[in-house]
VEXMAR-459105 format. One line per field, with one value per residue (C-alpha): y, x, z; residue in three letters; chain. Coordinates in pm, 1 decimal, padded with zeros to 6 digits, m for minus. Layout:
v = Y  ...
u = X  ...
w = Z  ...
code = ALA  ...
unit = A  ...
This chain:
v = 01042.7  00738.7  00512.3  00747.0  00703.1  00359.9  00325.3  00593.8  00318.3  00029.8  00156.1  00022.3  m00266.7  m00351.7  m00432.2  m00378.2  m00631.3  m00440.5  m00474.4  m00536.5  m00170.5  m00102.1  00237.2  00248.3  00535.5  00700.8  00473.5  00356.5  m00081.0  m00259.4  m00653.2  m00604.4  m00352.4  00006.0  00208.9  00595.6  00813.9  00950.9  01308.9  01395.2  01821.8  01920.4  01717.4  01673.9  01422.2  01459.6  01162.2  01171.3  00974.6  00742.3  00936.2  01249.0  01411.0  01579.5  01409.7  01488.2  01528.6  01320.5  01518.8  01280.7  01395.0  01253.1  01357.4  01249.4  01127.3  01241.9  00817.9  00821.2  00651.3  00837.2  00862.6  00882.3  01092.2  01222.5  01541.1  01507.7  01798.5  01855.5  01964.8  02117.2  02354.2  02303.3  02160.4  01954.2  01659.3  01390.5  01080.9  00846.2  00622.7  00282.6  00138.5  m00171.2  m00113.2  m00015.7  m00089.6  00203.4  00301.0  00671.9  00671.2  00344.3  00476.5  00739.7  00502.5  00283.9  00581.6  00545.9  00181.8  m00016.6  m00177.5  00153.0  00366.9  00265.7  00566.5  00306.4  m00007.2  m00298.1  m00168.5  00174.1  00495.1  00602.7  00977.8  01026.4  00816.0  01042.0  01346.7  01313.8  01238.1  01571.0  01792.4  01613.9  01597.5  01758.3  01436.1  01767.9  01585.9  01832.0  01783.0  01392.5  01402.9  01641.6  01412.7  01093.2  01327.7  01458.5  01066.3  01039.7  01299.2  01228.6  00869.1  01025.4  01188.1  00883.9  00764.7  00998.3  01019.6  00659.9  00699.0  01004.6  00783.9  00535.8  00854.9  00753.3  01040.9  01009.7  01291.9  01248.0  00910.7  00814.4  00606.2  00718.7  00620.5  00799.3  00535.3  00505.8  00454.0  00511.6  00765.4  00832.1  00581.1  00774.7  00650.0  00941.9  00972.9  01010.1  00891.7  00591.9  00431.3  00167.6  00161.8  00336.8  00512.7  00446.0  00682.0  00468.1  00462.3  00150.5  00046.5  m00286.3  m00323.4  m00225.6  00070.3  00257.5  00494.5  00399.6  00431.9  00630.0  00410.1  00442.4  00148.0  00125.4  m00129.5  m00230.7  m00182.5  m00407.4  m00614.6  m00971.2  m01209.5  m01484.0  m01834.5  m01749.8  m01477.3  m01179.5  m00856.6  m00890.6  m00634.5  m00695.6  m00567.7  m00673.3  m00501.9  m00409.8  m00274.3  m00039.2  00279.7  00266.9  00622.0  00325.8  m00034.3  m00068.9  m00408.9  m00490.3  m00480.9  m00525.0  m00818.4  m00685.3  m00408.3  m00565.4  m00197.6  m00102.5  m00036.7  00376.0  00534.8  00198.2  00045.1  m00323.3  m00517.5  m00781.3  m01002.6  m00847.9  m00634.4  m00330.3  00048.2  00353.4  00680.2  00962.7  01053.7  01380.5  01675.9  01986.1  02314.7  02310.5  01898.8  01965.9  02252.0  01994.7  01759.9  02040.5  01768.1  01570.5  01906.4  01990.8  01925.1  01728.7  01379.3  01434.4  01137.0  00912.2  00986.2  00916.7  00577.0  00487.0  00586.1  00368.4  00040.0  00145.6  00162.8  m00154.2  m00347.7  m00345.9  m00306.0  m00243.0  m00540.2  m00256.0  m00091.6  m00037.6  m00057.5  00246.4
u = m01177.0  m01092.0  m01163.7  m00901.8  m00623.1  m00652.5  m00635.2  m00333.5  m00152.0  m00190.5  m00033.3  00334.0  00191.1  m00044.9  00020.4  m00252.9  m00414.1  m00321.5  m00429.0  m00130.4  m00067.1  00077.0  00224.6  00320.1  00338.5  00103.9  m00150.8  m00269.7  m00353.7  m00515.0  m00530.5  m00461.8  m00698.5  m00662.2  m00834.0  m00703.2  m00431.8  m00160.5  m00033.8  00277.9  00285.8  00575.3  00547.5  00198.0  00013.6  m00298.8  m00529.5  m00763.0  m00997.2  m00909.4  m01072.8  m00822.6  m01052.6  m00919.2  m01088.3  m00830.6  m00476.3  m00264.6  00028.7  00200.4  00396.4  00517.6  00468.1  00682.9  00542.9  00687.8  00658.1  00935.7  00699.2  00700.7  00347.4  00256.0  m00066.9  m00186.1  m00345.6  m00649.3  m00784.0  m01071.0  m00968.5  m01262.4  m01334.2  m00939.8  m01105.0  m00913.9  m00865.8  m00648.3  m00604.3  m00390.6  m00185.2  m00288.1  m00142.6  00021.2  00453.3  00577.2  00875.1  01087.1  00846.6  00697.1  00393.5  00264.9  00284.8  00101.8  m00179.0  m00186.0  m00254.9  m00602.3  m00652.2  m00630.1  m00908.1  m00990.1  m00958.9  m01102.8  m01142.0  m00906.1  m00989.7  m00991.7  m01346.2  m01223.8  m01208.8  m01479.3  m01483.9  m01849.5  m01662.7  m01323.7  m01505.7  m01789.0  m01498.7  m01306.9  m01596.1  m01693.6  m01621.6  m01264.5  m01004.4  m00817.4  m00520.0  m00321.9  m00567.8  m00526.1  m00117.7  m00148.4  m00383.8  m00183.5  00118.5  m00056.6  m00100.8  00281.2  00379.4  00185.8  00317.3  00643.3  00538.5  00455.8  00760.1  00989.4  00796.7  00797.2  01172.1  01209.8  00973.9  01277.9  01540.5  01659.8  01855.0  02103.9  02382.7  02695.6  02607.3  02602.9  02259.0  02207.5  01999.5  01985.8  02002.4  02098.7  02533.9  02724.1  02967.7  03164.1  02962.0  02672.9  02360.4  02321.8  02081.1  02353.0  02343.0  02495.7  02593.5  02407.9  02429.3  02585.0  02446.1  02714.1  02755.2  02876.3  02904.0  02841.5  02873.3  02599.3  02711.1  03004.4  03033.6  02721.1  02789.4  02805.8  02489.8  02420.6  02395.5  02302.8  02357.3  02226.4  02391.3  02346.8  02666.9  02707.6  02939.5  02951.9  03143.2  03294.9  03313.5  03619.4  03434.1  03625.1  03443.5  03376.4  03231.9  02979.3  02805.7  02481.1  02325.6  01976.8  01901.0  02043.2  01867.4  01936.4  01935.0  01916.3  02039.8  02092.1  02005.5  01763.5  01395.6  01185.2  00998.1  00689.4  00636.2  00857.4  01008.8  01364.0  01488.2  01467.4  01430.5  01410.8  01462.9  01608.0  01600.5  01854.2  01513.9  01423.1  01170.7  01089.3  01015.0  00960.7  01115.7  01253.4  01584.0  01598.0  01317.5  01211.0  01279.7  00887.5  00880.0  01172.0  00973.6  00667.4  00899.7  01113.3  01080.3  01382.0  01551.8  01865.0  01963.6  02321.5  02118.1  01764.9  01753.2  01985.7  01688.4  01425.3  01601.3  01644.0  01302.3  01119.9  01330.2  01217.5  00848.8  00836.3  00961.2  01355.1  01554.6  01955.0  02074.8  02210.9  01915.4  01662.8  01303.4  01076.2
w = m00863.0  m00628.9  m00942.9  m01163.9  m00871.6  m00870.0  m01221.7  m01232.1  m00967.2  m01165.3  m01437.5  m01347.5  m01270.2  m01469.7  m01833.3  m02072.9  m02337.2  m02676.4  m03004.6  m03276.9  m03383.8  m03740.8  m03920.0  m04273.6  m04534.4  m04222.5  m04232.2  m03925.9  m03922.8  m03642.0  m03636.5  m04013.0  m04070.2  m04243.5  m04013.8  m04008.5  m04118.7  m03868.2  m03964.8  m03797.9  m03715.2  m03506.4  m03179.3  m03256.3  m03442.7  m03660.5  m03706.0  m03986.9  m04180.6  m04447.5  m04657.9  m04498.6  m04299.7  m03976.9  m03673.1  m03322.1  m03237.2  m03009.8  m02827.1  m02589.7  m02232.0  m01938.7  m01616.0  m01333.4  m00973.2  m00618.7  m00569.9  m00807.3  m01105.7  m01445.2  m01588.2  m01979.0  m02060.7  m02398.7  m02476.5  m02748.5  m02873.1  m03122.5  m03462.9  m03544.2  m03224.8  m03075.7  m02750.1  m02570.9  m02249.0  m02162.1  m02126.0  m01885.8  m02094.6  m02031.1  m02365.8  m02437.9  m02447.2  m02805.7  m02779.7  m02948.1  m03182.3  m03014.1  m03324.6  m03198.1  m02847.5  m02958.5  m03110.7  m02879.0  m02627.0  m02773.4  m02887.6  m02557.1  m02282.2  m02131.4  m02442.4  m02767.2  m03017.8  m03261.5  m03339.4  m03537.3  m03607.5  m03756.8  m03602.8  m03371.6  m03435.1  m03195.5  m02952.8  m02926.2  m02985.9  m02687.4  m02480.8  m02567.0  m02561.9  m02246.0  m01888.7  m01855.6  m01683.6  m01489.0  m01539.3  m01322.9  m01007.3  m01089.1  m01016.4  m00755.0  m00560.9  m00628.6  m00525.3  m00200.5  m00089.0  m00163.9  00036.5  00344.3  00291.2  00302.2  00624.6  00797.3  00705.1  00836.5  01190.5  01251.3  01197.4  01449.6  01690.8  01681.2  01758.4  01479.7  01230.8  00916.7  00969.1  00702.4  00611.6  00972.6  01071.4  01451.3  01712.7  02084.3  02335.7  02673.4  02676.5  03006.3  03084.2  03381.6  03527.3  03439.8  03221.5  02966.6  02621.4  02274.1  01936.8  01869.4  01540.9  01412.3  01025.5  00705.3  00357.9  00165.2  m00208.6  m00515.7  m00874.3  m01045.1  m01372.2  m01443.4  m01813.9  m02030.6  m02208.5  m02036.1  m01798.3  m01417.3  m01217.6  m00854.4  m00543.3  m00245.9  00003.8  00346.0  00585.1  00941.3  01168.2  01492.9  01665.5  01856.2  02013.9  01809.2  01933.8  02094.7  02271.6  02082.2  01962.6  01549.4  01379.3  01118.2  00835.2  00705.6  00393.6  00414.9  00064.8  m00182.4  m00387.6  m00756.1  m00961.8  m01270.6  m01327.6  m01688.6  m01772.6  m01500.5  m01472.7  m01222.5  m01206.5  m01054.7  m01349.9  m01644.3  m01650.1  m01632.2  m01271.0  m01175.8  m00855.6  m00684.9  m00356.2  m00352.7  m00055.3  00073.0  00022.1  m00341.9  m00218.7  m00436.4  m00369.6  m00529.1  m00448.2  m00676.8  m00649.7  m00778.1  m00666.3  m00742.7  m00484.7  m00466.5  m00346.7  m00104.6  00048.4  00074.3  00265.2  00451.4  00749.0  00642.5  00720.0  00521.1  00153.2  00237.2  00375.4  00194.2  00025.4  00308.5  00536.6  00269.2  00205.2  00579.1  00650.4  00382.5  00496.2  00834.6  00810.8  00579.6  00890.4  00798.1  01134.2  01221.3  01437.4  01726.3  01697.1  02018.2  01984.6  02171.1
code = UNK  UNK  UNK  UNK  UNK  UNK  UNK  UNK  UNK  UNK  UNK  UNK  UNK  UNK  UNK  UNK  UNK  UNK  UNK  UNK  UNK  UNK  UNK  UNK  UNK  UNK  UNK  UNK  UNK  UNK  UNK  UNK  UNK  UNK  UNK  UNK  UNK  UNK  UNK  UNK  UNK  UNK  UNK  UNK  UNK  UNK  UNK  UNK  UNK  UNK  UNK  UNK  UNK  UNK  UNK  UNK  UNK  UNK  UNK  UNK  UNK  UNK  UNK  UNK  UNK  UNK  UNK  UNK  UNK  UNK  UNK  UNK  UNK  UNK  UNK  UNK  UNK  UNK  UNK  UNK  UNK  UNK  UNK  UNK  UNK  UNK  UNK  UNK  UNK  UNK  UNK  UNK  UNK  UNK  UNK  UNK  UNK  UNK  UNK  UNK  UNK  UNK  UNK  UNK  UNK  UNK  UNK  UNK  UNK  UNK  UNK  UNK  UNK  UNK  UNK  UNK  UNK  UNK  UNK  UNK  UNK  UNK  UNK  UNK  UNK  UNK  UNK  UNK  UNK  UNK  UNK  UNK  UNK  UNK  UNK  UNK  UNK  UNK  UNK  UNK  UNK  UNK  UNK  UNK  UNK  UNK  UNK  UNK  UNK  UNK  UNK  UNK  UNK  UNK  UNK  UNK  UNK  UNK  UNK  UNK  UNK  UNK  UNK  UNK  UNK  UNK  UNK  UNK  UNK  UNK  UNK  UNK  UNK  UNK  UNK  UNK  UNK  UNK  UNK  UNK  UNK  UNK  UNK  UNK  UNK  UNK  UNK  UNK  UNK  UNK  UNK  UNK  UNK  UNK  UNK  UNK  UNK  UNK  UNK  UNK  UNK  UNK  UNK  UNK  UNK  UNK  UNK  UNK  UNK  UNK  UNK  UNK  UNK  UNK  UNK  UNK  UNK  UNK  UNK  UNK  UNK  UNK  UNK  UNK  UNK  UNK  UNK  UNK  UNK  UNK  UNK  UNK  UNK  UNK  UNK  UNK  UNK  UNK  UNK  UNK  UNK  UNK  UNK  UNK  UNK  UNK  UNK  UNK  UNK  UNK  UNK  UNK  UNK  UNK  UNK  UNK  UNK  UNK  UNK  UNK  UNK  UNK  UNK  UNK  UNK  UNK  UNK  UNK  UNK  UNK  UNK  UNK  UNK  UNK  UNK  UNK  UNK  UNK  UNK  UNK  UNK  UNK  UNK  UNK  UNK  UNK  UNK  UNK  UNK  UNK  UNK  UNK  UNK  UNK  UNK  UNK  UNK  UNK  UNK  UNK  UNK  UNK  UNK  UNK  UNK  UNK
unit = A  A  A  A  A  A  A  A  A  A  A  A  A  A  A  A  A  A  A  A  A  A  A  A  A  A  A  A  A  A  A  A  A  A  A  A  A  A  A  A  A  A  A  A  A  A  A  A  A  A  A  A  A  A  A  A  A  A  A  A  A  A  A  A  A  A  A  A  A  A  A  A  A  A  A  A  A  A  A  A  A  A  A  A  A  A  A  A  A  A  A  A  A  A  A  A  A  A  A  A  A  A  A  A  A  A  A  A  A  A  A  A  A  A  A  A  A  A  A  A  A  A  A  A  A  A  A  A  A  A  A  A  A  A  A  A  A  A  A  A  A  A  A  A  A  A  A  A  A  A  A  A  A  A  A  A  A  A  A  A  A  A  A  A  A  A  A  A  A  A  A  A  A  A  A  A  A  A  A  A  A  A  A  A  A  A  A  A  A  A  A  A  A  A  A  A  A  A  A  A  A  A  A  A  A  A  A  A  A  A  A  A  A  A  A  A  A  A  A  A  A  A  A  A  A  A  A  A  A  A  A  A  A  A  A  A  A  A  A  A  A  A  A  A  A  A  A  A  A  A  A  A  A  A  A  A  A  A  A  A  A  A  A  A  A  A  A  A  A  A  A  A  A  A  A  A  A  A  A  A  A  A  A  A  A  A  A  A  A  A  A  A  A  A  A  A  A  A  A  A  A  A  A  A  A  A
């Protein structure tokens, strides 16, 4: 299992050694080589023999992660006993094309049931009738690490007093009043909402941006106040990729010093029960955000260190 998570990881980041992948008239070339037939039935797809025999199917799905990454899996089932597994998609990009994707779900370095050898029905087949992948246990495992990530997140955030109320970043530190050293939130940053539009005629993006709020004297010794930008969460940023996974930007973090993060924008009631720690609805995600910068080392210049 600790093998399959680390594999299930790599995917964004890794990108696989493919074979060149063909489809015409439904017949399936690799490296230049007829090698099987590709049956399309519904949102399912047949692969047979070039002789036509029915070998396995190939439905494709995505599944998407609480660490904001969206994960492509196949389901393969036996045509001739409708058994069935899965398989983690570690094929080479495809562009547009969804029955390449679909090939190449099953002709790359860790799966090989197509070739530029042929089709290796014993090889696909064992694997079906075999020892079931439990894809569902897989992504609630991976998951499970997220969330307790999460976790550790958000209490190394409350171990700085630090909170996100109406955009407002806060920190409780010791201020004076009447005279009178007392414990109360101060201000120390913003999460600022905005929709952006990165290229003409697609529709504007969601943004959050989190900046660091503090003043200081000038050289003429008069209070400025300043703003300093540690990162912004992008819903999307049509047009960019990121340069670590060569995949468009979604559910990111950027940092002022390009740094990159995951983490979904958008959960289920079932995830937000999970997390109930960040408390209410209105600043889920402005804590989430805040939280991450935090415990990757990220600090507000009027912030105190416990």
């Amino acid at each position: 299992m600790k093998n399959v998570l680390l594999g299930l990881a790599m995917i964004v980041s890794v990108t696989a050694i493919g074979q060149d992948i063909k489809i015409k008239k439904d017949k399936i070339s690799i490296d230049g080589t007829e090698v099987a037939v590709l049956d399309k039935q519904k949102l399912v797809y047949n692969v047979l023999t070039l002789d036509n025999k029915p070998v396995f199917s190939i439905e494709r799905k995505a599944t998407p992660l609480l660490d904001g990454s969206l994960v492509y899996w196949s389901l393969l089932t036996d045509l001739s006993n409708n058994k069935t597994n899965e398989v983690i998609d570690y094929g080479k990009d495809q562009g547009l094309s969804f029955q390449k994707a679909i090939v190449a779900s099953v002709c790359n370095e860790k799966y090989k049931f197509i070739s530029a050898a042929g089709l290796d029905e014993k090889g696909v087949l064992e694997f079906i009738n075999g020892t079931p992948t439990n894809i569902t246990k897989v992504f609630d495992d991976v998951n499970q690490k997220t969330a307790d990530q999460l976790k550790a997140e958000y209490d190394a955030m409350t171990a700085l007093k630090i909170t996100v109320e109406n955009g407002h970043i806060l920190q409780k530190q010791e201020v004076y009043k009447d005279g009178q050293p007392v414990m109360d939130y101060v201000v120390i940053g913003e999460v600022t909402k905005s929709n952006v539009t990165f290229m003409p005629n697609f529709p504007p993006s969601l943004v959050y941006t989190v900046n660091s709020l503090y003043s200081e004297k000038d050289n003429n010794s008069r209070i400025q106040n300043r703003v300093r930008t540690l990162g912004a969460w992008y819903a999307t940023k049509t047009g960019y990729t990121n340069p670590n996974t060569n995949k468009n930007i979604k559910d990111e973090i950027i940092t002022s010093d390009n740094k990159y993060y995951n983490l979904r924008g958008t959960l289920t009631d079932t995830e937000k029960i999970n997390l109930s720690f960040y408390g209410e609805d209105k600043d889920f995600l402005s804590k989430q955000i805040v939280a991450k910068l935090l415990f990757n080392g990220y600090k507000f210049d009027a912030m105190k260190v416990y």
